[in-house]
C-alpha positions as CSV (number, residue, x, y, z in Angstrom):
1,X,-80.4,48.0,149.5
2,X,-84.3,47.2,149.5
3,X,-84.7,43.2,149.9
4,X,-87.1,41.6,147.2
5,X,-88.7,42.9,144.2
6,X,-88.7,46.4,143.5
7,X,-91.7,48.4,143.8
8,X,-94.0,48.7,140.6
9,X,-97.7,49.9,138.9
10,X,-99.2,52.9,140.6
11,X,-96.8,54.6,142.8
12,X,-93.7,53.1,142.5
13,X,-92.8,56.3,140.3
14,X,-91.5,58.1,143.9
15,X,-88.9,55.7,144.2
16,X,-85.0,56.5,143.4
17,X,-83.7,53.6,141.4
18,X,-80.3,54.6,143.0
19,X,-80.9,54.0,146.4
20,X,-83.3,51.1,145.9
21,X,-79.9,49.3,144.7
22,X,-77.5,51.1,147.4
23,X,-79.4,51.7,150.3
24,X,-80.9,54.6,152.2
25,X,-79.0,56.1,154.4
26,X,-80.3,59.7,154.4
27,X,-82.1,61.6,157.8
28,X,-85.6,60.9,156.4
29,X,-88.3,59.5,158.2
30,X,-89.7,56.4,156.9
31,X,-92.4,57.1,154.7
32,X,-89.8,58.7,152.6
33,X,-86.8,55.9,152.9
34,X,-85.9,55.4,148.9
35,X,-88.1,58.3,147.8
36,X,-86.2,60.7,145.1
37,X,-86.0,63.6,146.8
38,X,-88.1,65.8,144.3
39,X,-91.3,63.3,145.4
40,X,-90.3,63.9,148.7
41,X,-90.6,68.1,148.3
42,X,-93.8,67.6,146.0
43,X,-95.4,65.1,149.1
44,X,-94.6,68.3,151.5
45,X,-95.4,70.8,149.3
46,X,-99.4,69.3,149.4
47,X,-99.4,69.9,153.0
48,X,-97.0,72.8,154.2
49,X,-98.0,75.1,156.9
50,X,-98.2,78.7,156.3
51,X,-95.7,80.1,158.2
52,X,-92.6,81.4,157.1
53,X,-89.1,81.9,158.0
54,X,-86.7,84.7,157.3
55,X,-83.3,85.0,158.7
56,X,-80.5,87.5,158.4
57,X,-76.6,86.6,156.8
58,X,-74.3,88.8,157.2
59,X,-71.7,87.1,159.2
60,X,-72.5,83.7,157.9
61,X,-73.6,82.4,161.0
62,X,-73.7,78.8,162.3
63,X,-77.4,79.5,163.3
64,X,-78.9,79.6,160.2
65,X,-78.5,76.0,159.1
66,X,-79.9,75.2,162.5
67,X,-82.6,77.0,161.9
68,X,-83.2,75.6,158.3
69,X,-83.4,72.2,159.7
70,X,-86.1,73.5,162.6
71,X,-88.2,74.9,159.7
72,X,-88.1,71.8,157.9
73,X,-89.3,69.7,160.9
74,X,-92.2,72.4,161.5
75,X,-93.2,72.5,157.9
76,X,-92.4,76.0,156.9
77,X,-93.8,77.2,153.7
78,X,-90.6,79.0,152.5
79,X,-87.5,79.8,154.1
80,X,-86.0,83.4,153.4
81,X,-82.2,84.0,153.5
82,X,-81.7,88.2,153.2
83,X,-78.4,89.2,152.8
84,X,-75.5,87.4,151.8
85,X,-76.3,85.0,149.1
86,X,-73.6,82.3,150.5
87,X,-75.2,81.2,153.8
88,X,-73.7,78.6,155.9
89,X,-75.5,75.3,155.7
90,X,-73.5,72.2,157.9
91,X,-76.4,72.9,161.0
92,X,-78.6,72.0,158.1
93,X,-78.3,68.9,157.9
94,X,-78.8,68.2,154.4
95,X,-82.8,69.5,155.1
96,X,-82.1,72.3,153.0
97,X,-82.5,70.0,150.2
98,X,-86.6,69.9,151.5
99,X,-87.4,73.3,152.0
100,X,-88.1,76.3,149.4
101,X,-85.3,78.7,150.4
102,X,-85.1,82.4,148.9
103,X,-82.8,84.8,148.9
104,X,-83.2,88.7,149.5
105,X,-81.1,91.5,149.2
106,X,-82.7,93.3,152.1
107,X,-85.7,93.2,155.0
108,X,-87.5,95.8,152.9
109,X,-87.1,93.6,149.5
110,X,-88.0,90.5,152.0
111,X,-91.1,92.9,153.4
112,X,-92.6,93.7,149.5
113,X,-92.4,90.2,148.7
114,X,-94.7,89.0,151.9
115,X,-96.9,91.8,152.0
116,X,-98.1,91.0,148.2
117,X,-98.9,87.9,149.4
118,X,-100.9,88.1,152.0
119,X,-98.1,87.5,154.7
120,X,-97.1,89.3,157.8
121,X,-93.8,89.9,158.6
122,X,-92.7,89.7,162.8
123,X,-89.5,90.3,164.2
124,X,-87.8,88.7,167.3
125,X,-86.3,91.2,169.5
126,X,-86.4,92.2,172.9
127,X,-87.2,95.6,172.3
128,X,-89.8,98.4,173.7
129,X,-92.8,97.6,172.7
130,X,-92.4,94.1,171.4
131,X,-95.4,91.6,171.9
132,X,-94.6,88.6,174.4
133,X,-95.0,85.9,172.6
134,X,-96.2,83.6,175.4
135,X,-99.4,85.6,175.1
136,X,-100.1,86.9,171.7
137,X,-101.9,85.7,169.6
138,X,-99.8,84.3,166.8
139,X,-100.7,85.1,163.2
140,X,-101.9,82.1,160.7
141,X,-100.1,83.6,157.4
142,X,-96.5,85.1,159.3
143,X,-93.3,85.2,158.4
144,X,-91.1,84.8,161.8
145,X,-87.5,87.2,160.9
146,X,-84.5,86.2,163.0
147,X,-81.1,88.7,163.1
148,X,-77.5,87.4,163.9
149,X,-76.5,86.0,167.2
150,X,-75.5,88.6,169.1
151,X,-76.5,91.8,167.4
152,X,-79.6,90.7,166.7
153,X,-82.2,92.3,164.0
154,X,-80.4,94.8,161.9
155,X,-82.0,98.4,161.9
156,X,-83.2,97.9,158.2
157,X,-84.8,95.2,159.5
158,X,-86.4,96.5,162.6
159,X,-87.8,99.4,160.1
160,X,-89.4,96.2,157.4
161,X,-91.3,94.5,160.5
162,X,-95.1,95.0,161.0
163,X,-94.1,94.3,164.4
164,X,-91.8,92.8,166.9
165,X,-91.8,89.8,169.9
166,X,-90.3,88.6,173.0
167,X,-89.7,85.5,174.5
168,X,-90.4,84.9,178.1
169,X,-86.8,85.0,179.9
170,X,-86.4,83.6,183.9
171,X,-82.6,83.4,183.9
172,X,-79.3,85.6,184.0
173,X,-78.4,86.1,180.5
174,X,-79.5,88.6,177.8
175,X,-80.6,86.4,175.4
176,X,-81.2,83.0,173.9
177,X,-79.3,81.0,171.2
178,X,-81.0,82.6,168.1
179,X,-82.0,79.1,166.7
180,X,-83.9,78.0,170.0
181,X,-85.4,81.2,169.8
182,X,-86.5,80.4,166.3
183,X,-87.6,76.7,167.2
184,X,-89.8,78.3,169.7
185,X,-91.6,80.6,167.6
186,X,-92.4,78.2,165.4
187,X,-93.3,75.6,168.1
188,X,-95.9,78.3,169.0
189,X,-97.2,78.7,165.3
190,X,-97.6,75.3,165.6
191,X,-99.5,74.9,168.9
192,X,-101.6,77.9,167.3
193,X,-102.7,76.5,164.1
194,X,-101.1,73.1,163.2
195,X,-103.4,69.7,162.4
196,X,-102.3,67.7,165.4
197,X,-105.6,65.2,165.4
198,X,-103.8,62.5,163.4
199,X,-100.6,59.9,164.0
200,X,-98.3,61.4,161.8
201,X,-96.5,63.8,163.4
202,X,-95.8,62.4,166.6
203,X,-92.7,60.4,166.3
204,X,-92.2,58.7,169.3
């Protein structure tokens, strides 16, 4: 519970009266401990980064969640779920909460919707032709699209992207875990193009 007198006057309005009295023990950082969790989206909404983050759900996979929680860390803008409505969130971490998630019956529906604002839309896949990531330059205004573990981007999918990229590989396997892969792509978005002159996001 918060020790003395409550916070009051100008500002105080971003503070639960629920967990002032009970406590916060939420996975906030915190500048946010006892916020409500609507002032917490409205505080990241003013300063959200303008990437996005699109992921596929047919099998309900684990990833996805994982993935969600990644995009909340970065900052994504929105987070697009295309698919199966019902996605699995426990790798989510409750972040879910945070983020602007939308759902999409297919790539192409997902596609329309970026393109009309302005957003690029790259698939990973290690396919002919793909971009290597570790050299490209990464769009400002992208949407990063992510297919199952395993199978990887759907054809429909595939045919929706303005393109498609690689990650550098050194090792034995195929592939990597489809939510590293994602928290790398928008590790590089955030290398790119991200504000990193002040305190704040280093959380050492």
């Amino acid at each position: 519970p918060w020790q003395g007198p409550w916070p009051s006057g100008p500002g105080s309005e971003v503070y639960d009266a629920d967990l002032l009295a009970a406590g916060d023990r939420r996975n906030v950082v915190d500048r946010y401990r006892y916020w409500s969790v609507e002032a917490i989206v409205a505080d990241l909404d003013s300063r959200r980064h303008d990437f996005h983050v699109a992921i596929e759900n047919w099998r309900h996979d684990f990833n996805i969640g994982t993935i969600v929680r990644s995009a909340n860390a970065f900052l994504a803008a929105e987070v697009h779920i295309v698919g199966n409505r019902r996605w699995n969130r426990r790798g989510a971490m409750v972040t879910d909460r945070y983020q602007h998630v939308r759902h999409h019956e297919t790539a192409a529906d997902l596609a329309t919707h970026l393109r009309g604002a302005g957003v690029r839309l790259l698939g990973i896949d290690n396919l002919p032709g793909s971009a290597h990531l570790e050299t490209m330059r990464v769009p400002r205004r992208v949407c990063f699209l992510f297919g199952q573990e395993g199978p990887g981007l759907s054809a429909g999918a595939r045919e929706a992207c303005d393109g498609t990229f690689s990650i550098a590989q050194f090792g034995s396997t195929r592939s990597i875990n489809a939510s590293a892969a994602a928290a790398i792509a928008m590790h590089a978005w955030v290398r790119t193009h991200a504000d990193l002159s002040g305190d704040t996001a280093w959380r050492g």
